[in-house]
FITORLO-228056 format. One line per 2 residues: number of its first residue (from 0); their letters; for each residue x, y, z of C-alpha. Coordinates in Angstrom, 2 decimals. Layout:
residues N
NUM = a = X:Y:Z ~ ...
END
This chain:
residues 117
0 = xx = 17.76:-4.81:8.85 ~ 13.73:-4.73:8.79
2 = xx = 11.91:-4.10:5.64 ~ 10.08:-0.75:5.51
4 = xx = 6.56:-0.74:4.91 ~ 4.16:2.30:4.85
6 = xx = 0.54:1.82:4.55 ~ -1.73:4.84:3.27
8 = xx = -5.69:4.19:4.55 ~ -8.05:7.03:6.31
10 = xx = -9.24:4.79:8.64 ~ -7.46:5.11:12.02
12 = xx = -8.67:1.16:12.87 ~ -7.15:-0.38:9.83
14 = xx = -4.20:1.91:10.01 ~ -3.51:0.71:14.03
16 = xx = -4.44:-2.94:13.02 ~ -2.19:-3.50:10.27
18 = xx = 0.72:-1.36:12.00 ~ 0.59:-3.71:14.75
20 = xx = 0.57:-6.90:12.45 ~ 3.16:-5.91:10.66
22 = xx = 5.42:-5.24:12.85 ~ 4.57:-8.29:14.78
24 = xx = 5.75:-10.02:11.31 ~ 8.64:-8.13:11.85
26 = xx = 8.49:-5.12:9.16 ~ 9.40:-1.59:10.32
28 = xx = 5.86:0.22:9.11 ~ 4.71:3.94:8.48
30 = xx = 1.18:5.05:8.35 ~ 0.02:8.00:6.51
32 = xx = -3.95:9.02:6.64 ~ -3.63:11.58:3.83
34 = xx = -2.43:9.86:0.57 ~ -1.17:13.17:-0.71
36 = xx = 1.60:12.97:1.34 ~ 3.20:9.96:-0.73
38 = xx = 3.43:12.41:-3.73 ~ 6.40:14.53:-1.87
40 = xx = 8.16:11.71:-0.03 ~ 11.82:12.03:0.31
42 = xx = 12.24:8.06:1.60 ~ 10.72:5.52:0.32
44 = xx = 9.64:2.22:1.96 ~ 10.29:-1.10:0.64
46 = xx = 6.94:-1.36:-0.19 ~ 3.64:0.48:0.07
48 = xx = 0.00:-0.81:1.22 ~ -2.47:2.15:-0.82
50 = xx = -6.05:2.06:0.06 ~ -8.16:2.70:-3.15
52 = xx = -10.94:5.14:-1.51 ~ -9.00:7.80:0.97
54 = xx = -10.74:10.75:1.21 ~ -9.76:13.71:-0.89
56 = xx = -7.69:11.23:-3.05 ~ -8.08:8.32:-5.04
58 = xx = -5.20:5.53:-4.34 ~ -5.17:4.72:-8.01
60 = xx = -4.32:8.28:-9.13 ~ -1.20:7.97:-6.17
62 = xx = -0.47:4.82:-7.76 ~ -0.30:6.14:-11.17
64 = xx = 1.47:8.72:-10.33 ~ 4.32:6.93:-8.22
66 = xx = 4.46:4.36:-11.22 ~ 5.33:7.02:-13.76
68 = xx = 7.82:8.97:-11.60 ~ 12.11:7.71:-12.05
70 = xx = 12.35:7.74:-8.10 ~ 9.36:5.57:-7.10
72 = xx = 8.87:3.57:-10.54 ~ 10.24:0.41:-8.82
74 = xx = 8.24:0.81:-5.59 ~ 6.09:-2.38:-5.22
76 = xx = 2.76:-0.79:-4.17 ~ -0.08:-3.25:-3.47
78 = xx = -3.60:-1.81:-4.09 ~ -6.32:-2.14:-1.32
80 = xx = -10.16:-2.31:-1.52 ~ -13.22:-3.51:-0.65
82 = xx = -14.32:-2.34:-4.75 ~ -15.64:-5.87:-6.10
84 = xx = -13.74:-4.55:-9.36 ~ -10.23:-4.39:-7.47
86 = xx = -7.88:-6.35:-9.79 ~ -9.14:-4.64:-12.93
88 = xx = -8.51:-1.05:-10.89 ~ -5.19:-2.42:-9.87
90 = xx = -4.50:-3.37:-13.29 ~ -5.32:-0.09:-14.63
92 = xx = -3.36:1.94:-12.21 ~ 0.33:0.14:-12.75
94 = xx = -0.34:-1.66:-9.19 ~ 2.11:-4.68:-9.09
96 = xx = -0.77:-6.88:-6.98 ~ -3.66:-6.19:-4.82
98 = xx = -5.76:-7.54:-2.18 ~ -9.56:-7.33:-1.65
100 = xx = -11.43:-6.39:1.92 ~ -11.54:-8.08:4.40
102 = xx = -8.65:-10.24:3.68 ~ -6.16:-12.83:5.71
104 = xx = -3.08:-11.54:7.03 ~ -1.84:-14.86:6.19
106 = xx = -2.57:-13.69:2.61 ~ -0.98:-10.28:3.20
108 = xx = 2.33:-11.35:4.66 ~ 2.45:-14.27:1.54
110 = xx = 1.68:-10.88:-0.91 ~ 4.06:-8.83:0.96
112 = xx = 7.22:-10.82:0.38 ~ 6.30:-11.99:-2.87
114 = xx = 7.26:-8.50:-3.39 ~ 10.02:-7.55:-1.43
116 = x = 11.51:-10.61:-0.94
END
């Protein structure tokens, strides 16, 4: 059975580029523009990709919020950026790890089943 992945980002080119990695590496993967939507999921992946800056929404309030609810507590969410202050923002919103822009996908995948595995 594949792992389930969603990533949240509002840029169409990162969302397409990591979809297609991903499930190259074998992960089934979601893609949401709007990180509202994560707030009223009814099934969750195995673990979620949140882009810090979306607009309308900050990815650290989602990630707060996901961290403190019973039914997504356990979610691993990894925290993504190009904020030169990422780990201390991941830190701060309950993220379990996070990864700075531009990164490896070598470094993803590693991050990725760290988490899931």
């Amino acid at each position: 059975m594949k792992r389930k992945i969603m990533i949240a980002d509002d840029d169409a080119g990162i969302l397409d580029c990591l979809s297609t990695m991903l499930e190259f590496g074998g992960y089934e993967v979601t893609a949401v523009s709007n990180g509202s939507e994560l707030l009223s999921m009814e099934e969750y992946p195995d673990l979620l990709l949140l882009d810090i800056w979306m607009s309308g929404v900050d990815g650290r309030d989602i990630c707060k919020k996901l961290k403190t609810q019973e039914s997504t507590r356990d979610l691993p969410i990894i925290l993504v950026s190009a904020s030169k202050d990422i780990e201390q923002s991941a830190r701060v919103a309950g993220a379990d790890d996070f990864l700075s822009k531009p990164f490896e996908m070598d470094e993803l995948f590693l991050k990725i089943e760290q988490h899931i595995a």
